[in-house]
N, C-alpha and C positions, 0 to 999 in steps of 0.2 A: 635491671637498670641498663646493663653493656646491654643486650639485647632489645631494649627502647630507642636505645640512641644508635645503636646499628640500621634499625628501621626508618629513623628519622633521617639521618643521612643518605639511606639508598633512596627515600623519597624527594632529599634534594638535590640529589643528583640527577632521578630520574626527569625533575624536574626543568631544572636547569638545560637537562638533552633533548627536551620534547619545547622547550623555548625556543631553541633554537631552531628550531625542523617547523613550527607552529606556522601556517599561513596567517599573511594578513589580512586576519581576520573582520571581515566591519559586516558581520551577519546582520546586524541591525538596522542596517540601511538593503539588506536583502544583498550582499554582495561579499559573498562568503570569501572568497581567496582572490588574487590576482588574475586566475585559472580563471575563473566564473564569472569575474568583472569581463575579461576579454569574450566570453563566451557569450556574454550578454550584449557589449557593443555589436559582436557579430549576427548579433541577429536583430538586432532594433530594425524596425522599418523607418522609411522618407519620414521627415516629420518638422514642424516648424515650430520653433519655440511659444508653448502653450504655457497655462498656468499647471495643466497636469500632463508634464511629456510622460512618453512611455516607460522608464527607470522609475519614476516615485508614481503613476500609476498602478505599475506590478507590484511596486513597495505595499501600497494602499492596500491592495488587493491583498494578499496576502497577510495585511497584520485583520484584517475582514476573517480573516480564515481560523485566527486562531484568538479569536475574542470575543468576546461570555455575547458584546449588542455588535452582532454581526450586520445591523443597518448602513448604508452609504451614508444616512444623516451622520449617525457618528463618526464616521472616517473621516469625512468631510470636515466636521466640527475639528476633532483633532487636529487632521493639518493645519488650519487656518489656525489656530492657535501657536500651533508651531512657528507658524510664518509668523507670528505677531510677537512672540519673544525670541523665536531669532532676528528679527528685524527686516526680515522682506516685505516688500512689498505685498499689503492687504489683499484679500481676497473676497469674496465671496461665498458666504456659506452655503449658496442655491446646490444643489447638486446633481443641476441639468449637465454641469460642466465635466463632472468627474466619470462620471454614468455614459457620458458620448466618447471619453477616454477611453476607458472600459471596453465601448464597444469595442473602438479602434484597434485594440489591443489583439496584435495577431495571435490566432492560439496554437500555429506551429512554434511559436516563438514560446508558448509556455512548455507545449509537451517533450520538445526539444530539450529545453531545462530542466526538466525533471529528470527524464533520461538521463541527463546531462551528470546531474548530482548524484545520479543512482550509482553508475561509474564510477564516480570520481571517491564516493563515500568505497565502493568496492574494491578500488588503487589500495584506499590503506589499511583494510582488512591483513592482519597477521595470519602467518601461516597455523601457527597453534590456537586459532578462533575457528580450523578448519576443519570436518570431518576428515581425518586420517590424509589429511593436506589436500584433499578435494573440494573445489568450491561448492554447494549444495542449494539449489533453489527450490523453494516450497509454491506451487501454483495455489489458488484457488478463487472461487467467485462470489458476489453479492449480487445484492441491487440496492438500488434508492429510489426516491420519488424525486419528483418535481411536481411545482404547484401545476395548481388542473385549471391549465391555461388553453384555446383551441390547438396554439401552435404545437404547444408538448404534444397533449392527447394525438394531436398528428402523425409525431415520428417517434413518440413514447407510450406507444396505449397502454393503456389501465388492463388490469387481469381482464380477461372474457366474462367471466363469472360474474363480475359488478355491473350494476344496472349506471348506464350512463348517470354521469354525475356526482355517484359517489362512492369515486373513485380516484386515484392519485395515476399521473402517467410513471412508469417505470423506465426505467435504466439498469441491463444486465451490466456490471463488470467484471470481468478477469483481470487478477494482477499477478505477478512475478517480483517476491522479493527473496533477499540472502539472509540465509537461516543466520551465517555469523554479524549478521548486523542491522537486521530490519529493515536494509536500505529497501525501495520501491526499485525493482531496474525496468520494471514497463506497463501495460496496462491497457486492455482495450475496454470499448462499449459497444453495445447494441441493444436494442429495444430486446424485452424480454420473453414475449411473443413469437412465432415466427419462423419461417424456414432459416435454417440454418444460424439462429440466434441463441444455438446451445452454448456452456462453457468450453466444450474441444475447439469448435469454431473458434471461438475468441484467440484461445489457444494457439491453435494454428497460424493465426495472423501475425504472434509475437516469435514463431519458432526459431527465430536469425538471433532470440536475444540468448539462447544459451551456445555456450561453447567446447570445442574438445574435452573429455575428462570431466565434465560438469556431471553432477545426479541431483535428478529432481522427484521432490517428493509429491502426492498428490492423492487425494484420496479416490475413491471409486467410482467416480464420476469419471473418471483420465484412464481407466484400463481398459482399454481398447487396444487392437492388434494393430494398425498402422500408424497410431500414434509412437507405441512402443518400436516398433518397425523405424520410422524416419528417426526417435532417438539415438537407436540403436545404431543408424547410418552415418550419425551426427559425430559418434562416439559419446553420447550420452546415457550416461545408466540412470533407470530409473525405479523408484519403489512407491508402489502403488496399493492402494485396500482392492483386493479382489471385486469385481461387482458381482452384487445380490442375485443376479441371475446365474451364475455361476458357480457362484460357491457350493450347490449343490452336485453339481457333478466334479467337485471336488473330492479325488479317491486317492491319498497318499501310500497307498497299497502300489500303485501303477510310479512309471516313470524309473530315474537312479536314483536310490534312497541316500539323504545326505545324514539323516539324524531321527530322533521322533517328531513327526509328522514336518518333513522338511524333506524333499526330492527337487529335482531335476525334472521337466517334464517337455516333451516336443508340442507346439500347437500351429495348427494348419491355416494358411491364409483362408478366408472366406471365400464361398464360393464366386460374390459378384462382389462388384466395386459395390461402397454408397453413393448417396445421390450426386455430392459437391466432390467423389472423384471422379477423374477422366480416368478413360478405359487406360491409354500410354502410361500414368502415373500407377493405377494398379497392375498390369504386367511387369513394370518395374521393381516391385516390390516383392520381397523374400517369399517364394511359397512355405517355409515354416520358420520359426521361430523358437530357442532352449529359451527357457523361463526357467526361474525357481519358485517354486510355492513352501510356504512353510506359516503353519497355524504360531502364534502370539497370542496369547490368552484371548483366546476366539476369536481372534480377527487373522482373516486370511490374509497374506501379501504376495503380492508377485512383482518381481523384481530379477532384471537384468543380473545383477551382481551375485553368480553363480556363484563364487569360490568360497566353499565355509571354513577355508584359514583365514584368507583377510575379512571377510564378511561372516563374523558365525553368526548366529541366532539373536545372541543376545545383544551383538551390535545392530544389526537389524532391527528387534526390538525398541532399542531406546532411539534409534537413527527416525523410525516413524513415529515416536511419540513428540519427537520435537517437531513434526510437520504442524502442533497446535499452535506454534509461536505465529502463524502468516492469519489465525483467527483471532490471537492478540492485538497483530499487525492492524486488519480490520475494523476489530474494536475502538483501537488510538484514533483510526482517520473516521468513523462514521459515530463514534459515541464523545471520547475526550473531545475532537476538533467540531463535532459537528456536522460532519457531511452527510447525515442519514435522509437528514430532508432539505434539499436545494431552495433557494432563495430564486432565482435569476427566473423572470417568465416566458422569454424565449430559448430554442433547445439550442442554438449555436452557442449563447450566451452560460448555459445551464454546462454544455461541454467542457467550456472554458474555465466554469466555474470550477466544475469536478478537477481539471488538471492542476488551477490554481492550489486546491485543496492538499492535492496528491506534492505539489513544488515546495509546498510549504512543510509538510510531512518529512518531505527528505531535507530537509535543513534542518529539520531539529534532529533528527538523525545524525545529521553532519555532525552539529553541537554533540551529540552523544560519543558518536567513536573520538572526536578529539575527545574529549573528558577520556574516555575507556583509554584510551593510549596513554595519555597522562597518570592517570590516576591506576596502570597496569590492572584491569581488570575489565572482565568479557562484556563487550557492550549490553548483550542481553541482562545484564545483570544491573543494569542500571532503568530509572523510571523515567517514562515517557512524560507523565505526566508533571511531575517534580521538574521535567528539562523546562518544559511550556510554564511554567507557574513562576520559574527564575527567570525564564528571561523575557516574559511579560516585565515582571519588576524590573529590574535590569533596564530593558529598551527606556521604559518609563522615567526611571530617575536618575538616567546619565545621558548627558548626550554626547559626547565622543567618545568611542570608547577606545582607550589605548591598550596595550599588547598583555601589560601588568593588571587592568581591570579585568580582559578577556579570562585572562591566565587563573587569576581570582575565582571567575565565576565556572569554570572548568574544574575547579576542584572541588566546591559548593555542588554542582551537578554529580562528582563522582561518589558524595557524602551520602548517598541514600542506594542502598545496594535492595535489589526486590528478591526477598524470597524462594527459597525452593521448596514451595508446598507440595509436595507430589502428593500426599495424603487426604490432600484438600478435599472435598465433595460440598457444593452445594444444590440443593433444588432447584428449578424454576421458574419459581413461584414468585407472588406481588402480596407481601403482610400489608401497603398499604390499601387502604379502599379509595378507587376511582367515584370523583364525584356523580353524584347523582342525575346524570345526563342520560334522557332516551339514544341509542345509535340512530343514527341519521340513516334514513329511510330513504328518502324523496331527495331530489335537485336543490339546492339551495333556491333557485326562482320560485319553484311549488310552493316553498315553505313559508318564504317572506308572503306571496300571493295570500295566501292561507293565514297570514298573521295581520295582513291590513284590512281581509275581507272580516276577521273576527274582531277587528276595533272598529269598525261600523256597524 
């Protein structure tokens, strides 16, 4: 019983401290702190008082991103609703209006904000949320489609291998989030085709987002010698899965022996640059490189982080097994939110769209590490989906919301802790059976053709 009420008390108290530290919060109007209201005035473009200015546009936007009829009909519908029991002035439900908003809608101004949150969610990251107090970001890549519009197919082709038409345009992305918090800190694209539209490339582009002391995880697509190189110049350590091409002239006989099958090993800059470097950038660059290699239940790694006092084996071990959380990460924004198959039929718009996607991501993030601070417990350990599920309700049937509802629904958020299935193994397989549809052969033109000349 003392032992209940000691708990109950450290949680009102803990409560009570994190009230007081709590931005004001009004996420549901898309304007998470004070910090981010000003972040936003600062970036609005010229604009002249419209039925959808730019604030409740990106608002729009963004509740599109995380709801089940991601149609403009519907958004639209809603608002006007909204305006009609708040008492403003009527609208029109056409949704020529909101759509040219949209356009307008600059997209440095969104990916800015994203960024923006990515930071800001990073600011309150605790030090014991930290591998051995170092911040640790997890790389890696997807794609998605976009509908198979001429514009997409332009600057997003379809795999080679599809016979025009039926095919979807692609979009590679690489993203960069924090192991202790899922926050997104950055993100490129590029068609998935292509000179120099691998994931390193992508990569390359974000390298300014990590910092002194930082170590980032990635799997074996990232171990490369000048990638490891510029980290290493950065003061970034990093652990990486060996690549498949290599793992075979991996000989832990050779090198300084750290442990069973764990050394110390020298390896040699390449003889020439690649293509996307300049010769000045390769002379610059270390002719060799100390790596560590060491086997993990048959996965090779190599990794900067030599010392097997602060780094043994079996920190290592579990340090790469959490690089799965950034394929979690993925999952939330392209399976829960949606983002697998884009809506938008132009790719300026389809760009914009993906970032919106990515803005809306990190706010519920936001919502999460407040909860995890409040409710003292690791954000990862809270569900993504359970956040988006409350505060769809939430946004829905409150409309102001003050500091004590906020506070409410922070705790509601912290009430569902996810599992440590380590032992988990599923297949991946489909026990449903997909409807009885031929696969699409021919161009949809052919087929309709094909389908009027057979009703005459």
């Amino acid at each position: 019983m003392h032992t209940n009420y000691t708990a109950v008390k450290h949680q009102q108290h803990r409560i009570s401290d994190h009230h007081s530290k709590l931005d004001a919060l009004v996420f549901f109007n898309q304007l998470t702190s004070d910090q981010l209201f000003e972040r936003v005035e600062s970036l609005l473009p010229d604009h002249r008082e419209r039925t959808f200015p730019p604030t409740e546009t990106l608002s729009l936007f963004l509740s599109q991103a995380v709801s089940d009829d991601r149609s403009c009909r519907n958004v639209v519908n809603q608002s006007t609703i909204a305006r009609l029991i708040g008492g403003l002035p009527k609208c029109s439900t056409a949704t020529g209006g909101y759509c040219k908003a949209r356009a307008r809608l600059p997209v440095d101004m969104v990916r800015d904000l994203t960024r923006f949150t990515g930071q800001l969610i990073d600011q309150k990251v605790c030090d014991k949320w930290r591998w051995q107090g170092r911040r640790v970001r997890i790389v890696d890549g997807t794609t998605v489609t976009l509908p198979d519009t001429p514009e997409n197919q332009k600057r997003y082709p379809q795999l080679r291998a599809q016979k025009p038409g039926l095919g979807f345009p692609m979009c590679r992305l690489v993203g960069i989030t924090c192991l202790s918090s899922g926050a997104l800190l950055d993100s490129a694209m590029c068609p998935v085709s292509g000179k120099g539209n691998d994931e390193q490339s992508l990569l390359r582009t974000m390298i300014k987002t990590f910092e002194n002391n930082d170590i980032l995880l990635g799997d074996a697509f990232y171990a490369s010698y000048f990638l490891i190189a510029e980290l290493h110049e950065m003061g970034v350590d990093a652990v990486f899965e060996q690549h498949g091409s290599r793992k075979r002239s991996t000989d832990f006989r050779r090198g300084k022996k750290l442990g069973s099958k764990d050394h110390l090993i020298v390896i040699n800059r390449p003889r020439s640059p690649p293509d996307w470097m300049s010769h000045e950038t390769f002379d610059s660059m270390p002719e060799t490189l100390t790596v560590r290699e060491l086997n993990v239940k048959g996965k090779i790694l190599i990794t900067t982080l030599c010392c097997p006092v602060t780094a043994t084996k079996e920190d290592l071990k579990n340090l790469y097994k959490s690089r799965w959380n950034i394929e979690l990460d993925i999952r939330h924004i392209k399976t829960t939110m949606g983002m697998d198959a884009l809506s938008c039929l132009s790719p300026d718009m389809a760009e914009k769209e993906i970032w919106v996607y990515l803005l809306a991501y990190n706010l519920i993030r936001l919502i999460m590490i407040e909860s995890a601070l409040l409710c003292d417990v690791i954000p990862r350990q809270l569900s993504f989906k359970h956040t988006i599920q409350l505060w769809l309700t939430f946004h829905q049937q409150t409309g102001t919301a003050n500091i004590e509802l906020i506070k409410e629904l922070l705790l509601l958020v912290g009430q569902l802790r996810v599992g440590n299935r380590t032992r988990r193994v599923e297949p991946r397989v489909i026990k449903r059976r997909p409807k009885a549809y031929s696969m699409m052969v021919k161009s949809r033109s052919i087929l309709r053709q094909e389908i009027v000349h057979n009703w005459t």
